[in-house]
C-alpha positions in Angstrom: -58.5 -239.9 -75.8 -58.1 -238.2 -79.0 -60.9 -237.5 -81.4 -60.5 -238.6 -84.8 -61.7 -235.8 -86.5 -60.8 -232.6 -84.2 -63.4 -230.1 -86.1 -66.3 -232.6 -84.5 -68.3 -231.2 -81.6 -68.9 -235.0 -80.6 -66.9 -236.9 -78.1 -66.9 -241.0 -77.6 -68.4 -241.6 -74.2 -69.0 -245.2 -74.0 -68.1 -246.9 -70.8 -68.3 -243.1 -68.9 -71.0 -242.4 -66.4 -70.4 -238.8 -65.9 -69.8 -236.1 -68.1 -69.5 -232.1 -67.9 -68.9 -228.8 -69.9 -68.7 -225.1 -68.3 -69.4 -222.2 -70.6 -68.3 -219.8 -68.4 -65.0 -220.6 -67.6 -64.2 -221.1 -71.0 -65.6 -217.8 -72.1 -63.6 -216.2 -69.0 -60.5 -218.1 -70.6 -60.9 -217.1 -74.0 -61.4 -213.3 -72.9 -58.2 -213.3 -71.7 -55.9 -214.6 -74.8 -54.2 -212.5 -77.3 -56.2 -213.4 -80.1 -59.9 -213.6 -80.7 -62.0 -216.8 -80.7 -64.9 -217.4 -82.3 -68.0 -219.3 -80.5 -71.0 -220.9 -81.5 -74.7 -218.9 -80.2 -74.7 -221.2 -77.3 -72.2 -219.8 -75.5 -73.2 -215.9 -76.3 -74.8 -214.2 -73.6 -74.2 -212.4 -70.3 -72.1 -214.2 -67.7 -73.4 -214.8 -64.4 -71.8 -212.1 -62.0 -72.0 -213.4 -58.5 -69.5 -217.0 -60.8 -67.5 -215.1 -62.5 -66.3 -213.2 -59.4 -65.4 -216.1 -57.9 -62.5 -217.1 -60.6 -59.4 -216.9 -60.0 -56.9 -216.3 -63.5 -53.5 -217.5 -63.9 -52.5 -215.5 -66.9 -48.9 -216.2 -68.9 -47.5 -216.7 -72.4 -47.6 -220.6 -72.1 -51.7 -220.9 -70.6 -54.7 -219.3 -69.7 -55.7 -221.3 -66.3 -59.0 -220.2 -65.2 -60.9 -222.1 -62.4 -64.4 -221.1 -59.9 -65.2 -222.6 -56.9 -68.2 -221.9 -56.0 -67.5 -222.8 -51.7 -70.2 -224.4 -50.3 -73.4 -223.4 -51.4 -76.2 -224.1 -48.7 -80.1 -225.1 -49.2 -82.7 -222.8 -47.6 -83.7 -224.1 -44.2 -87.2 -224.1 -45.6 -86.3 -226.9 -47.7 -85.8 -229.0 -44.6 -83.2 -231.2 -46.5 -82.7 -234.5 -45.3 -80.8 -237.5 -46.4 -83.0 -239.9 -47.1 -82.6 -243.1 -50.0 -84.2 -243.9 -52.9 -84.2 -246.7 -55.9 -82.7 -245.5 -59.6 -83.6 -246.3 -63.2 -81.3 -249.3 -62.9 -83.2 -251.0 -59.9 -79.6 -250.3 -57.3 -80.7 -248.4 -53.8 -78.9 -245.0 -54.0 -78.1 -242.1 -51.3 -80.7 -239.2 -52.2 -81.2 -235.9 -50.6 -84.7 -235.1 -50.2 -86.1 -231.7 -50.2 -89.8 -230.0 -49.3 -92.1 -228.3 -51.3 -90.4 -227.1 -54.3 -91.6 -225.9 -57.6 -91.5 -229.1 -60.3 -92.3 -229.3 -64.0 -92.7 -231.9 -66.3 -91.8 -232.2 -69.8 -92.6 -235.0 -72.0 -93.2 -237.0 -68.8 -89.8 -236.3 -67.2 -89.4 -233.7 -64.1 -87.6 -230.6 -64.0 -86.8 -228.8 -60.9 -85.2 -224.7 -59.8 -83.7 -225.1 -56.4 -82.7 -222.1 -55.1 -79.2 -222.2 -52.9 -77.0 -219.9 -51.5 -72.8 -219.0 -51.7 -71.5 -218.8 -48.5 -71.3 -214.9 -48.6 -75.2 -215.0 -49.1 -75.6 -214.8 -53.0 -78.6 -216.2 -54.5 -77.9 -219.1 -57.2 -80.1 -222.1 -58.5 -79.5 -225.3 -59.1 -81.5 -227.0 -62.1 -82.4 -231.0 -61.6 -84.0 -232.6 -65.2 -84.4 -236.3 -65.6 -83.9 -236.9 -69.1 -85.4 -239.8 -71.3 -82.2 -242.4 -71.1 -78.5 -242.2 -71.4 -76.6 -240.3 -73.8 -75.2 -242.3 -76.6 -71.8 -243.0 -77.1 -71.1 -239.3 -78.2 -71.9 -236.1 -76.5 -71.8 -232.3 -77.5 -70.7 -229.7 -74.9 -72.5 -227.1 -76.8 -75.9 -229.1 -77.2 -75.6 -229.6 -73.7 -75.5 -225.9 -73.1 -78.5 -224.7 -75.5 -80.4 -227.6 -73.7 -79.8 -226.0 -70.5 -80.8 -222.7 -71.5 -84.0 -223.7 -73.8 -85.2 -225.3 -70.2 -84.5 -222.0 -68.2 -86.0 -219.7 -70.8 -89.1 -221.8 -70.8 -89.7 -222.3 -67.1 -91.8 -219.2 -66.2 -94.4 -220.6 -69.3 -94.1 -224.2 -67.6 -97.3 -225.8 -65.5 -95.6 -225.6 -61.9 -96.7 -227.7 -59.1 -94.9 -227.8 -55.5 -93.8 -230.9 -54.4 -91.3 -232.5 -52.3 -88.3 -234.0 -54.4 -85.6 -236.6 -53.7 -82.1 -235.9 -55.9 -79.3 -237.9 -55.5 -76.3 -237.2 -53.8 -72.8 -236.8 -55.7 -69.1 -236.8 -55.1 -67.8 -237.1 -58.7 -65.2 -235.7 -60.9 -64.5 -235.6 -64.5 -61.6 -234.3 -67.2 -62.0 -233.6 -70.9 -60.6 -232.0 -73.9 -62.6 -229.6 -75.8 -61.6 -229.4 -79.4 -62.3 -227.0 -82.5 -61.4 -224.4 -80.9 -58.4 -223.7 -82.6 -56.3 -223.8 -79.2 -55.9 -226.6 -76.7 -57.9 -226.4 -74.3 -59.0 -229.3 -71.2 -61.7 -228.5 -68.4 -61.8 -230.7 -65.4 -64.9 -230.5 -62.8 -65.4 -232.2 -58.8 -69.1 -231.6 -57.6 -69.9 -232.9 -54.5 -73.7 -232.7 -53.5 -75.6 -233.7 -50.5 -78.2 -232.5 -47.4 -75.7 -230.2 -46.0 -75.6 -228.2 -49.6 -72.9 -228.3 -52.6 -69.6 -227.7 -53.8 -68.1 -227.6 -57.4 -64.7 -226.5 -58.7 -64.4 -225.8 -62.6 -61.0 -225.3 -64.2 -60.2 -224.2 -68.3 -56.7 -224.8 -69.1 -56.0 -222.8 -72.4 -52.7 -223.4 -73.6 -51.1 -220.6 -76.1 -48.1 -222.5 -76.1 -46.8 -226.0 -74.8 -49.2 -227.4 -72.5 -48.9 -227.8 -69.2 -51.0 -230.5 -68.6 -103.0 -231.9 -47.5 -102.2 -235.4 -47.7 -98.5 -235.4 -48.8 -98.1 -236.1 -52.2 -95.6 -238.3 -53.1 -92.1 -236.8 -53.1 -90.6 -236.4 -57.6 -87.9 -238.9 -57.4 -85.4 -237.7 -60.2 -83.3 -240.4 -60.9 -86.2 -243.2 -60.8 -86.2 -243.5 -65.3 -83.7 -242.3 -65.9 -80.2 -240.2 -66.1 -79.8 -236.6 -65.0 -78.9 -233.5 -66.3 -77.5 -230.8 -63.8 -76.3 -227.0 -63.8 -75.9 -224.0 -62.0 -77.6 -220.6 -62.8 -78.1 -216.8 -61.8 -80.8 -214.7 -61.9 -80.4 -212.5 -65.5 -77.6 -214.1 -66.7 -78.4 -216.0 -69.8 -75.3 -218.6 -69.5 -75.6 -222.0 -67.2 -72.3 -222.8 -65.0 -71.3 -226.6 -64.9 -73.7 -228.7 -67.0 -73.4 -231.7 -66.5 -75.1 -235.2 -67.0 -74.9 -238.6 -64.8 -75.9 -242.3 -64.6 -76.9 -244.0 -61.9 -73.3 -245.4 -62.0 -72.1 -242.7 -60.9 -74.6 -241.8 -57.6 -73.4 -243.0 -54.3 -74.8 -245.5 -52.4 -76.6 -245.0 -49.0 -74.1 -244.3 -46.2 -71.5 -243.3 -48.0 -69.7 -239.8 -47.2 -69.9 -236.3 -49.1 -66.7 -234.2 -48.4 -67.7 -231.0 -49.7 -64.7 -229.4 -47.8 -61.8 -231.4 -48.3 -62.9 -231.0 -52.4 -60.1 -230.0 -54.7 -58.5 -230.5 -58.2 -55.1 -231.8 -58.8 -52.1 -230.0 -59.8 -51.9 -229.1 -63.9 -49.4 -231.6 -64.3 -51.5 -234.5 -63.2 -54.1 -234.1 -65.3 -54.0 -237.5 -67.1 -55.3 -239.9 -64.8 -58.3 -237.7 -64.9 -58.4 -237.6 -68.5 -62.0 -238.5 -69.7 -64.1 -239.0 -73.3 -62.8 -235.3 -75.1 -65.7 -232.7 -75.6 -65.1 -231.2 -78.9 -66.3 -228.1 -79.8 -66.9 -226.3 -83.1 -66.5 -223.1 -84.1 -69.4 -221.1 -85.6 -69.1 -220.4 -89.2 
């Protein structure tokens, strides 16, 4: 799908029940071409370290291919996670991973969660859970998405925390888009798989510089219950989130089916269209 006016950081999204945008792959990307883009305040700000180790470049005069897979990531064994089941904001029965006693917030009514996980080499990283008010409209901005995220994670420390247990669902999605106003073409393309054993997401930028290539328990926070959620990855000091992204119940798995966090992968470059999505557009700062 092709935006009708390419300078708009809006994207049509009707009919789509997941959507995504990494500001750190694309900031990787862009570091790497010959000439300098310019970026709106969202995506200023240190990288996280522990991510940004994890890409891998592909570097020529045609493309700047930049992807992170994060491996699998693993709960704490304190959080005693556990598959359990719960009922969404559209009344259908979904697969949920419940956790125990972690720190929850709530803003404007809605719950907002820090869960700490680990890579597989033993790095620290978090993964942020907020149940927003309903679904996005038919348009959604990549870069609102990201100063969202980070207005939530500069706040939490000033937040009223309470430990609780908390049921999110679990997730085996993927999603392609086309950023625009960036003055280059440029596509991102996200899997995330989620579940009690821990989670897994791959994020590729495709740059092209040429031709493309293309005491009594309380009750446990349900996120999901009212509404949609918004998801992302962060690290400790680093002021950019990694994969933020935001789904509908559509999109949550139903109990018993399968997570493959192992056999999770993206397809080649030149089989990028059937993934093709709504486009993010972005817009470059003036």
């Amino acid at each position: 799908m092709s935006a009708t006016d390419s300078s708009s950081t809006r994207s049509p999204l009707k009919g789509y029940s997941v959507w995504a945008f990494d500001p750190v792959t694309l900031r990787l990307a862009a570091a790497a071409l010959p000439r300098e883009i310019s970026f709106p305040q969202a995506l200023h700000g240190t990288l996280p370290p522990v991510l940004s180790h994890l890409a891998h470049m592909d570097v020529s005069p045609e493309k700047v291919l930049v992807s992170i897979d994060t491996g699998h990531l693993s709960w704490p064994e304190s959080l005693h996670p556990e598959a359990t089941e719960f009922i969404g904001y559209q009344g259908e029965e979904h697969y949920g991973v419940q956790l125990d006693e972690v720190e929850v917030a709530f803003i404007d009514g809605r719950p907002l969660t820090c869960l700490p996980m680990r890579t597989a080499a033993g790095d620290p990283l978090n993964l942020w859970v907020h149940e927003l008010a309903e679904e996005p409209g038919e348009q959604l901005d990549g870069f609102e998405l990201v100063t969202t995220a980070r207005g939530l994670m500069e706040g939490w420390c000033s937040l009223s925390l309470n430990e609780s247990m908390v049921v999110i669902p679990a997730l085996q999605m993927s999603y392609h888009a086309e950023i625009h106003g960036l003055g280059v073409p440029t596509q991102q393309r996200f899997v995330i798989a989620l579940d009690e054993s821990g989670a897994r997401v791959i994020t590729e930028v495709l740059m092209c510089t040429g031709v493309p290539d293309f005491e009594a328990q309380p009750e446990p926070v349900v996120f999901g219950v009212c509404g949609p959620l918004m998801m992302w990855f962060s690290e400790k000091g680093a002021d950019l989130p990694f994969t933020v992204q935001v789904s509908s119940g559509a999109a949550w798995l139903e109990p018993g089916q399968e997570v493959d966090l192992h056999g999770l992968d993206t397809p080649p470059c030149q089989d990028i269209s059937p993934w093709m999505g709504p486009e993010i557009s972005g817009q470059r700062s003036h």
